[in-house]
KEDO-165322 format. One record per residue (C-alpha): residue in three letters; x, y, z. Coordinates in Angstrom, 3 decimals, always signed. Layout:
# residues N
@type:ALA, east:X, north:Y, up:Z
...
END
This chain:
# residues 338
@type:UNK, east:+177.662, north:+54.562, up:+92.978
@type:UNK, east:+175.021, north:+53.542, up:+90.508
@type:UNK, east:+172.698, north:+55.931, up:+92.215
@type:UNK, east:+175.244, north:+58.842, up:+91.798
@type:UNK, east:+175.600, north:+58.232, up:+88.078
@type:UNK, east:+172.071, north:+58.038, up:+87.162
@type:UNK, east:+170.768, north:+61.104, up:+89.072
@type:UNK, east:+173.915, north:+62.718, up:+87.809
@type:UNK, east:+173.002, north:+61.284, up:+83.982
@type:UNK, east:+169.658, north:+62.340, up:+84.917
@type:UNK, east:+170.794, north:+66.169, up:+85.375
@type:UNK, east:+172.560, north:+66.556, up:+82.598
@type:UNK, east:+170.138, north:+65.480, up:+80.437
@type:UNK, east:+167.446, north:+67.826, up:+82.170
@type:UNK, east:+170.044, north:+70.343, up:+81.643
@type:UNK, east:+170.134, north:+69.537, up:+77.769
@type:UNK, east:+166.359, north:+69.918, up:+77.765
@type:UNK, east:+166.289, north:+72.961, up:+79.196
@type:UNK, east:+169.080, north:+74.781, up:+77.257
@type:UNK, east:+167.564, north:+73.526, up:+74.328
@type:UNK, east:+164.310, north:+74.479, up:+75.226
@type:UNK, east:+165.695, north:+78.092, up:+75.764
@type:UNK, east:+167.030, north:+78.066, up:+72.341
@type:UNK, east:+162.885, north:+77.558, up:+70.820
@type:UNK, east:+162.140, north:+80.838, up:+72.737
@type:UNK, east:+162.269, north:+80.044, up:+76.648
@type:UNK, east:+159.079, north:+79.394, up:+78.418
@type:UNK, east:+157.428, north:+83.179, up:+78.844
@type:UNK, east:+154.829, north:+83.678, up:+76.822
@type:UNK, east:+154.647, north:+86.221, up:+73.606
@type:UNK, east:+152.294, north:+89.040, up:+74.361
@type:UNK, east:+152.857, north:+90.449, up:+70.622
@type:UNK, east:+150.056, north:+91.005, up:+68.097
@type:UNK, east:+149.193, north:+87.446, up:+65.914
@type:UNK, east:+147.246, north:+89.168, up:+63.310
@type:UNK, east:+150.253, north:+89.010, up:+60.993
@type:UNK, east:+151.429, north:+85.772, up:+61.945
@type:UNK, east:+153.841, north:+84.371, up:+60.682
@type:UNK, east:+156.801, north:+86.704, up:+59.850
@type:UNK, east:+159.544, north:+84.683, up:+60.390
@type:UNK, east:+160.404, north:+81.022, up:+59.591
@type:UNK, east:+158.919, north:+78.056, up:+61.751
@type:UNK, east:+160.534, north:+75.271, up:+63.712
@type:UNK, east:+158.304, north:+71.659, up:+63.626
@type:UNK, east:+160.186, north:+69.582, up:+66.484
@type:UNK, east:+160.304, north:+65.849, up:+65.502
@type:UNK, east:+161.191, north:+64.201, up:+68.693
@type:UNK, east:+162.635, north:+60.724, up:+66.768
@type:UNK, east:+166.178, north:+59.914, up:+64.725
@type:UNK, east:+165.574, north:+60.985, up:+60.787
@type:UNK, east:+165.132, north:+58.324, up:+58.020
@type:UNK, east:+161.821, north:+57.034, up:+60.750
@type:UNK, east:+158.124, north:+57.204, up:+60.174
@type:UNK, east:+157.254, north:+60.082, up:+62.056
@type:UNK, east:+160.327, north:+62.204, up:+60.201
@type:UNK, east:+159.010, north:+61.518, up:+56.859
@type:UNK, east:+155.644, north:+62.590, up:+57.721
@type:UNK, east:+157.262, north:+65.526, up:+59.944
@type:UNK, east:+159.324, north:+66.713, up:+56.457
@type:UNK, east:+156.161, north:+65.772, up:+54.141
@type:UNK, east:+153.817, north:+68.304, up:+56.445
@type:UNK, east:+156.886, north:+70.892, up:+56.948
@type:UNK, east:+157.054, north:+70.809, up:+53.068
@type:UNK, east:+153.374, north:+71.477, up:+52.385
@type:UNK, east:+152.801, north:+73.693, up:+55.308
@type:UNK, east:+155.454, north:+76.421, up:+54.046
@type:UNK, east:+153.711, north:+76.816, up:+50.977
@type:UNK, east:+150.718, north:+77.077, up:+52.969
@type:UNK, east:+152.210, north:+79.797, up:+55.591
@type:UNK, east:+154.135, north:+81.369, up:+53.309
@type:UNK, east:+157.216, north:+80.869, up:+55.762
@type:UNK, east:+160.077, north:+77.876, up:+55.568
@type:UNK, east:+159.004, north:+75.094, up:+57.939
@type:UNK, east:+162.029, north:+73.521, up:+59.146
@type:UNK, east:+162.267, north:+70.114, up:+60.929
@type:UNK, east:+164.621, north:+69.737, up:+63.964
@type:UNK, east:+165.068, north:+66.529, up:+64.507
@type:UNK, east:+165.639, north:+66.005, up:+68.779
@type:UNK, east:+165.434, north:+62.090, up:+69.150
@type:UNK, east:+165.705, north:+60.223, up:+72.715
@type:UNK, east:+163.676, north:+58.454, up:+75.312
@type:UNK, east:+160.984, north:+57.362, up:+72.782
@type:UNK, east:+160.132, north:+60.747, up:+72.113
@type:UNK, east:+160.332, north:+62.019, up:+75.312
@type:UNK, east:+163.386, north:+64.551, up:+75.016
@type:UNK, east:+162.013, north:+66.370, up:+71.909
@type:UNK, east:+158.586, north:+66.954, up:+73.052
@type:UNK, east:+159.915, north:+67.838, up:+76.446
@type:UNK, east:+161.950, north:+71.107, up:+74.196
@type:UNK, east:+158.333, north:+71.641, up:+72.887
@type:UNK, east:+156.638, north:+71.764, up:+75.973
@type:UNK, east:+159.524, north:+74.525, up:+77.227
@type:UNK, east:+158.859, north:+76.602, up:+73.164
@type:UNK, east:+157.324, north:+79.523, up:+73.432
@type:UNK, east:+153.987, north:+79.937, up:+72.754
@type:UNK, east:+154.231, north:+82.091, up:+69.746
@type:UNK, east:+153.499, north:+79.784, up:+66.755
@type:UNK, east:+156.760, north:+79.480, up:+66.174
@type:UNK, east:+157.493, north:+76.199, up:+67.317
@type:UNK, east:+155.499, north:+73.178, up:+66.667
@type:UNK, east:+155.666, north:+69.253, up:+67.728
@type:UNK, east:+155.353, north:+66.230, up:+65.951
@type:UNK, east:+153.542, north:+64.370, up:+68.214
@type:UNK, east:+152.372, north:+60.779, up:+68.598
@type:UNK, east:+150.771, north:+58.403, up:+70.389
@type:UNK, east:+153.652, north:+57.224, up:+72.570
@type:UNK, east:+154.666, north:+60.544, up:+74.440
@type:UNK, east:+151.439, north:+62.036, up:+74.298
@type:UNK, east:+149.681, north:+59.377, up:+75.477
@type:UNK, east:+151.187, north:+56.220, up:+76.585
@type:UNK, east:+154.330, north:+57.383, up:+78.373
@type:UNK, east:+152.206, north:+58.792, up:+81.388
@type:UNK, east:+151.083, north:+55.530, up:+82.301
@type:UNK, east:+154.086, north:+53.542, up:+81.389
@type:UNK, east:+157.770, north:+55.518, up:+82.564
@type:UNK, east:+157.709, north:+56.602, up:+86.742
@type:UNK, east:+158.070, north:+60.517, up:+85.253
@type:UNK, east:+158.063, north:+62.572, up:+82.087
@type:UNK, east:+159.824, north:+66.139, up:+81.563
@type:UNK, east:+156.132, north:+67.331, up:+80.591
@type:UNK, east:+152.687, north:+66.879, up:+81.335
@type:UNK, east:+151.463, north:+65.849, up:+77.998
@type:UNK, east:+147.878, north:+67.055, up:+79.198
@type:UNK, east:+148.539, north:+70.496, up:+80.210
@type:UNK, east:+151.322, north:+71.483, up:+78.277
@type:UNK, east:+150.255, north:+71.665, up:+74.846
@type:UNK, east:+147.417, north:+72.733, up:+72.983
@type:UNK, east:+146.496, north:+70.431, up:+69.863
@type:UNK, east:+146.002, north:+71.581, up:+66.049
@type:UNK, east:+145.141, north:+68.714, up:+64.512
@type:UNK, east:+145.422, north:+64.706, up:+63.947
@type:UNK, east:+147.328, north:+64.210, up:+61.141
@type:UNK, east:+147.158, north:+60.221, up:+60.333
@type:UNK, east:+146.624, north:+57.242, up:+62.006
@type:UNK, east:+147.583, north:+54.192, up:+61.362
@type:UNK, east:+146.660, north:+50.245, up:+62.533
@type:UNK, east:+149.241, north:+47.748, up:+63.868
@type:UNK, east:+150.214, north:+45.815, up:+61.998
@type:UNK, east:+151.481, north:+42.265, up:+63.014
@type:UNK, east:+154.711, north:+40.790, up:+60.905
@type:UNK, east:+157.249, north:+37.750, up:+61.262
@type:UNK, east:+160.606, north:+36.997, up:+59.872
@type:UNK, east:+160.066, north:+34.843, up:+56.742
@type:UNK, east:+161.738, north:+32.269, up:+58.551
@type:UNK, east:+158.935, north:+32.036, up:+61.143
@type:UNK, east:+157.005, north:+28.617, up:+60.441
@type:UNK, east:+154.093, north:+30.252, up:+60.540
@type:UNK, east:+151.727, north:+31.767, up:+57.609
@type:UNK, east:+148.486, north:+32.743, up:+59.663
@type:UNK, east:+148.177, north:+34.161, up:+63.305
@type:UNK, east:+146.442, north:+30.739, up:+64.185
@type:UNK, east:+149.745, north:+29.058, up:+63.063
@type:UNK, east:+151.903, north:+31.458, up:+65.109
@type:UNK, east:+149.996, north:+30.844, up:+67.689
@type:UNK, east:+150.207, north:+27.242, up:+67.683
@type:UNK, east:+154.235, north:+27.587, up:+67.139
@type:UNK, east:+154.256, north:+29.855, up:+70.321
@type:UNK, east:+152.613, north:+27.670, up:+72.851
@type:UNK, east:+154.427, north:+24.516, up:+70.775
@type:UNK, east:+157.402, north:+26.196, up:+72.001
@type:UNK, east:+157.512, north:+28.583, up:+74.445
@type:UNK, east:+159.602, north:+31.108, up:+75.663
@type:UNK, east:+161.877, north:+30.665, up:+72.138
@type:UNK, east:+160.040, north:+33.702, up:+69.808
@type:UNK, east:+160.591, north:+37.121, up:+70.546
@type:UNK, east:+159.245, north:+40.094, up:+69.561
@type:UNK, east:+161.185, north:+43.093, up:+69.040
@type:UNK, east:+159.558, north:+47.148, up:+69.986
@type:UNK, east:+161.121, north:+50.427, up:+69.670
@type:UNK, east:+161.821, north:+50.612, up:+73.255
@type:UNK, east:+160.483, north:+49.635, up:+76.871
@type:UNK, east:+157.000, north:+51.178, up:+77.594
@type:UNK, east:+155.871, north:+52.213, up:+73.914
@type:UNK, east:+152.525, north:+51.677, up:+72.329
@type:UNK, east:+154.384, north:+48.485, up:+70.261
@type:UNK, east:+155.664, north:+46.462, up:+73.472
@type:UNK, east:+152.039, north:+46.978, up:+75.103
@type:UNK, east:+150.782, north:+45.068, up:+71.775
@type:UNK, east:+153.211, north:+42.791, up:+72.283
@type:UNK, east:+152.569, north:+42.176, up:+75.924
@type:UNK, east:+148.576, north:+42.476, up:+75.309
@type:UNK, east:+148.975, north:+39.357, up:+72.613
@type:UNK, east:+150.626, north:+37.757, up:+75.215
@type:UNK, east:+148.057, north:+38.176, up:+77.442
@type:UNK, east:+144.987, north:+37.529, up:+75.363
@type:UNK, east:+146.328, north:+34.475, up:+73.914
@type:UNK, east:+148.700, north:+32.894, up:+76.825
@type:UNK, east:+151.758, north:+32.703, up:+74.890
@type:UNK, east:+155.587, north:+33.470, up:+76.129
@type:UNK, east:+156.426, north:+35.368, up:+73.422
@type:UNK, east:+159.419, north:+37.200, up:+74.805
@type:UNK, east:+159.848, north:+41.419, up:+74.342
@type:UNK, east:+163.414, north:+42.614, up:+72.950
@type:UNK, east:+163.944, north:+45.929, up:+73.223
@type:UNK, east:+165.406, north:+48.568, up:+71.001
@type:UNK, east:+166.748, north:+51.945, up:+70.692
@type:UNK, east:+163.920, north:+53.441, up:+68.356
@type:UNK, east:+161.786, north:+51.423, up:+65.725
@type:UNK, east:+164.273, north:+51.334, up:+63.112
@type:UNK, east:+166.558, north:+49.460, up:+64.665
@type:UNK, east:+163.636, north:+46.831, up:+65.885
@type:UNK, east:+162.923, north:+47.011, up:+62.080
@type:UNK, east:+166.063, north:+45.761, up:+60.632
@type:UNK, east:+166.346, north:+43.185, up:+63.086
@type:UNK, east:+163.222, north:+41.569, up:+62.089
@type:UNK, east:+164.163, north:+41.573, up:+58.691
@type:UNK, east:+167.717, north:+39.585, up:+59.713
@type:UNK, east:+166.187, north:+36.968, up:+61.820
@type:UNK, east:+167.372, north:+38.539, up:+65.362
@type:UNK, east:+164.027, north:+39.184, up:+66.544
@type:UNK, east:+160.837, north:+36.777, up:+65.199
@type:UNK, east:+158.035, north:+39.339, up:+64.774
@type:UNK, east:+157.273, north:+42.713, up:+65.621
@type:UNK, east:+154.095, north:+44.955, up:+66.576
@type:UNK, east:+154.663, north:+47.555, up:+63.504
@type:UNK, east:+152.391, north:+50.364, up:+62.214
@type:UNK, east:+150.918, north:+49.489, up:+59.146
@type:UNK, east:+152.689, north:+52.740, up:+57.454
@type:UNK, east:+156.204, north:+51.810, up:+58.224
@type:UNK, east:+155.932, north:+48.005, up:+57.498
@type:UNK, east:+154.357, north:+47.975, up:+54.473
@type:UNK, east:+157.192, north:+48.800, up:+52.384
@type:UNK, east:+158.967, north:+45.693, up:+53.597
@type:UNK, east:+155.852, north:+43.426, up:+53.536
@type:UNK, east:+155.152, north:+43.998, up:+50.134
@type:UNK, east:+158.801, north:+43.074, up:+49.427
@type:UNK, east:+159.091, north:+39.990, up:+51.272
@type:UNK, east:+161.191, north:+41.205, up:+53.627
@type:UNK, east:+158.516, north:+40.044, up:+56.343
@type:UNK, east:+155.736, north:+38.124, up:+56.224
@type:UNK, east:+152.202, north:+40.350, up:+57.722
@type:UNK, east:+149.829, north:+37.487, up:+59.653
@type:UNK, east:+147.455, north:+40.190, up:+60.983
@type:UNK, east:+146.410, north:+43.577, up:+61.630
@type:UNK, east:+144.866, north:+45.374, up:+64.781
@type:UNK, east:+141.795, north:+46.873, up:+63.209
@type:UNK, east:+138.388, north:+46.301, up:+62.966
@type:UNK, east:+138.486, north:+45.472, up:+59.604
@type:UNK, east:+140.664, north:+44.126, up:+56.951
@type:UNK, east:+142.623, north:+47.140, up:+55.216
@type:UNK, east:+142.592, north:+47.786, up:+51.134
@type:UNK, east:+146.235, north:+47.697, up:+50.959
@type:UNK, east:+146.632, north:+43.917, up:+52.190
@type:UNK, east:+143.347, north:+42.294, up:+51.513
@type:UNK, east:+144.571, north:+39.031, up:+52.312
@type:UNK, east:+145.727, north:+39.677, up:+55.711
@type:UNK, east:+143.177, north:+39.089, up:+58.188
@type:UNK, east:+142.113, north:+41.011, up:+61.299
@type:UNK, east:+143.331, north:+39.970, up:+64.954
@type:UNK, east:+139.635, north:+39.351, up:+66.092
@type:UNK, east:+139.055, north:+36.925, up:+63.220
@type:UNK, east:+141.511, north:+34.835, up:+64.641
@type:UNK, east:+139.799, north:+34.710, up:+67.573
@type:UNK, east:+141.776, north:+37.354, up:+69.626
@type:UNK, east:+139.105, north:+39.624, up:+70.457
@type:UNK, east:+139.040, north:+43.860, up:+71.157
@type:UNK, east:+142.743, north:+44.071, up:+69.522
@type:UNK, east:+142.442, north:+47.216, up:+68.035
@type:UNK, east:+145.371, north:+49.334, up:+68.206
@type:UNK, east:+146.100, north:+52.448, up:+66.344
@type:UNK, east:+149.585, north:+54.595, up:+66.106
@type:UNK, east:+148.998, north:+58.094, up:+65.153
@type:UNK, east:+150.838, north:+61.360, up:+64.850
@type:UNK, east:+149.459, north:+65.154, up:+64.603
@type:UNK, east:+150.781, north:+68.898, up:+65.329
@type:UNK, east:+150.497, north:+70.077, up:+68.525
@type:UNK, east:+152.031, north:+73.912, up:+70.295
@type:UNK, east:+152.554, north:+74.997, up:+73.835
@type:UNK, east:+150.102, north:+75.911, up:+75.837
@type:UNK, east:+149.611, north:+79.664, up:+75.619
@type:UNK, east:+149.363, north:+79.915, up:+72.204
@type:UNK, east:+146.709, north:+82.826, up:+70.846
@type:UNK, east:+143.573, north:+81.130, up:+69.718
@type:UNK, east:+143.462, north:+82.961, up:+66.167
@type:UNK, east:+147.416, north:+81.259, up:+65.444
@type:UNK, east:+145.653, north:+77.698, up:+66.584
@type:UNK, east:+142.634, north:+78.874, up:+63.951
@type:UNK, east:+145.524, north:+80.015, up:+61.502
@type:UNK, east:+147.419, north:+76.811, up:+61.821
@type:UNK, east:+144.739, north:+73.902, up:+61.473
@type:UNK, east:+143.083, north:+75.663, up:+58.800
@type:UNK, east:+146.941, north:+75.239, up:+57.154
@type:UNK, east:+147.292, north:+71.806, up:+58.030
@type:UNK, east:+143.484, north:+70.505, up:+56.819
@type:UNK, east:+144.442, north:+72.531, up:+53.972
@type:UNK, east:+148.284, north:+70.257, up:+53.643
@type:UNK, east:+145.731, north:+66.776, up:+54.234
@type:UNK, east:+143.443, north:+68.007, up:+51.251
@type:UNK, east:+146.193, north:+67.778, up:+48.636
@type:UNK, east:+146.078, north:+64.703, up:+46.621
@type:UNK, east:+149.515, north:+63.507, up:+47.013
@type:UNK, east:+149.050, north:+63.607, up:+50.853
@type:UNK, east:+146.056, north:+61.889, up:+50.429
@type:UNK, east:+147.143, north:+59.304, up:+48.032
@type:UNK, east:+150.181, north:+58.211, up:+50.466
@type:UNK, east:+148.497, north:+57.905, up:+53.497
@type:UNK, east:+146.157, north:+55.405, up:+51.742
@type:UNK, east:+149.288, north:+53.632, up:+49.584
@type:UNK, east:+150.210, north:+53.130, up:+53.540
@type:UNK, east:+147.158, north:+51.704, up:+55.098
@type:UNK, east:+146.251, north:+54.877, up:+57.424
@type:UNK, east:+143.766, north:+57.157, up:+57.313
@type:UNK, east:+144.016, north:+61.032, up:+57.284
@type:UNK, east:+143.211, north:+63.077, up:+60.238
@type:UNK, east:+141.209, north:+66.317, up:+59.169
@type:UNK, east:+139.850, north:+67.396, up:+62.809
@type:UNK, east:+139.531, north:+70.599, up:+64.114
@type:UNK, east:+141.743, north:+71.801, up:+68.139
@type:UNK, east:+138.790, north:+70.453, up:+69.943
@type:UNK, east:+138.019, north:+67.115, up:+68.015
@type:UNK, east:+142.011, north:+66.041, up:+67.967
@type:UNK, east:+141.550, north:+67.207, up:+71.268
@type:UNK, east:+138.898, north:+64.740, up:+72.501
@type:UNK, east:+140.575, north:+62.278, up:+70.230
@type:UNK, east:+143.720, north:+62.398, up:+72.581
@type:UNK, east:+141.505, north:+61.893, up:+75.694
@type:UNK, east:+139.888, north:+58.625, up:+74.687
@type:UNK, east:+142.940, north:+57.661, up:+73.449
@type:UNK, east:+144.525, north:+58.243, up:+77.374
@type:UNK, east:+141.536, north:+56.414, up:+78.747
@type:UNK, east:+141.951, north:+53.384, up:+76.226
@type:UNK, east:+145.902, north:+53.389, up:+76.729
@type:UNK, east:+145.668, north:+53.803, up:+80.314
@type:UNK, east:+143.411, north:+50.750, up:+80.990
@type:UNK, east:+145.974, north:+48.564, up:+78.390
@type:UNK, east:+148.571, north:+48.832, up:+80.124
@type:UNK, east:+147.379, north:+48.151, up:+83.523
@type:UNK, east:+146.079, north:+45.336, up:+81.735
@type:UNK, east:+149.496, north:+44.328, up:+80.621
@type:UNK, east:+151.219, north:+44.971, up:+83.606
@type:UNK, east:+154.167, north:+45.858, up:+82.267
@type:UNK, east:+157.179, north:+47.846, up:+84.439
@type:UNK, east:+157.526, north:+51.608, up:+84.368
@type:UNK, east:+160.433, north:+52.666, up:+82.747
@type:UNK, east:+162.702, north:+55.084, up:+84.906
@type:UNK, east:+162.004, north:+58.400, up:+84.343
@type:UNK, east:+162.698, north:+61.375, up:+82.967
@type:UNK, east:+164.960, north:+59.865, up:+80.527
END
């Protein structure tokens, strides 16, 4: 019986995808002229819940990019399966320019190695634009934690083991890998607690349900800086501007933890090269303003300003880092697609 209901939950969810994906445009490809492009108004999938990270950067690009196009950018907002069922729609669009994708390190990147199957193949269904921001994990604790430095969390862990958790926005994303990879590195039983998207994860660290969490830097800020958690370290090879006083993983003696989550624009594959040209020259012309560029750094990240073929190349060594990771880690795959 369980077998029944999960391939039948399994269809109807492929179904969803696919209707939805018809409603983007269907999967044939546009053989009209580009030279105009665009005439008509713009669809940027963001495949999480709204009020997140990646849909305030999806509405803060869709914003800037209409003025830049000339054309309203509107966000659609298609959360589910860590990003999986929105960039699946994408992946069906049509390759027209008219339909864009939010996308980010977990889908993209992670997923393949990490859930049994995926609704897309992340390497030949899309054709990238451009990195938008990237952003280091960031390490933070409950203020109730007994601990005020990694070395002191680390002490507590193996002082007590198997009692702290750490909370992630949902089994095989980029944040349980950290968690697992600390684990790893350091010996500690720090248990993994997942949840239904990173918000979630979020507010449970800040009530004391979870101990600590594997966060970007850009969405925990906020909260650090309000003493809402405490920040013990960050996954970078340096210590960043915005929390000077935070050291680095590696000077705490837990070596090659450098872990970025990033998010750029991405179409389907098919796409005419001159609407590719058209659309990064838009978006490195969005990451020049000054207000972009002043909140990425009020956040700790750093903008992306590549051209198709560097984001491009920047997704592949990202796939070969994340790949060996999580064999590292060990970690199950998640059930696929959803």
């Amino acid at each position: 019986m369980k077998l029944f209901t999960f391939a039948r939950l399994t269809i109807v969810i492929s179904v969803a995808i696919l209707l939805t994906g018809l409603a983007y445009g269907g999967t044939k490809p546009s053989n009209s002229g580009s030279s105009d492009y665009p005439q008509k108004p713009i669809h940027l999938i963001v495949p999480y819940p709204a009020g997140g990270g990646a849909d305030f950067w999806g509405r803060l690009v869709a914003e800037k990019l209409s003025n830049a196009l000339g054309q309203p950018v509107i966000v659609d907002n298609i959360p589910g399966a860590g990003g999986n069922n929105g960039t699946a729609v994408a992946a069906k669009a049509a390759p027209d320019g008219y339909t864009l994708l939010l996308g980010s390190v977990g889908p993209l990147v992670v997923h393949p190695y990490t859930y049994k199957s995926l609704p897309f193949d992340p390497a030949k269904d899309f054709v990238p634009i451009s990195l938008l921001e990237s952003s280091p994990i960031l390490l933070v604790v409950n203020p109730s934690v007994q601990a005020s430095s990694l070395q002191q969390l680390i002490a507590l862990a193996k002082a007590h083991p198997g009692t702290l958790t750490f909370g992630s926005n949902g089994k095989g994303s980029p944040e349980q890998i950290a968690g697992e990879l600390f684990n790893k590195k350091t010996g500690l039983d720090i248990r993994h607690v997942p949840f239904d998207g990173a918000g979630p994860a979020r507010k449970d660290v800040v009530k004391g349900g979870v101990s600590m969490m594997f966060d970007p830097c850009k969405a925990a800020l906020a909260e650090v800086k309000e003493g809402k958690v405490r920040a013990l370290a960050v996954a970078s090879g340096a210590r960043l501007p915005a929390l000077p006083n935070v050291g680095t993983f590696s000077e705490a003696g837990v070596k090659e933890f450098d872990l970025r989550i990033w998010t750029g624009v991405l179409v389907p594959a098919g796409t005419p090269k001159d609407i590719v040209a058209k659309l990064n020259h838009a978006i490195l012309e969005v990451l020049s303003t000054p207000d972009v560029e002043k909140t990425v750094a009020k956040e700790g990240g750093e903008l992306g300003h590549t051209t198709p073929e560097q984001f491009g190349s920047y997704i592949e060594a990202e796939r070969t880092k994340w790949n060996r990771l999580a064999a590292e880690t060990d970690i199950p795959k998640v059930n696929g697609p959803i």
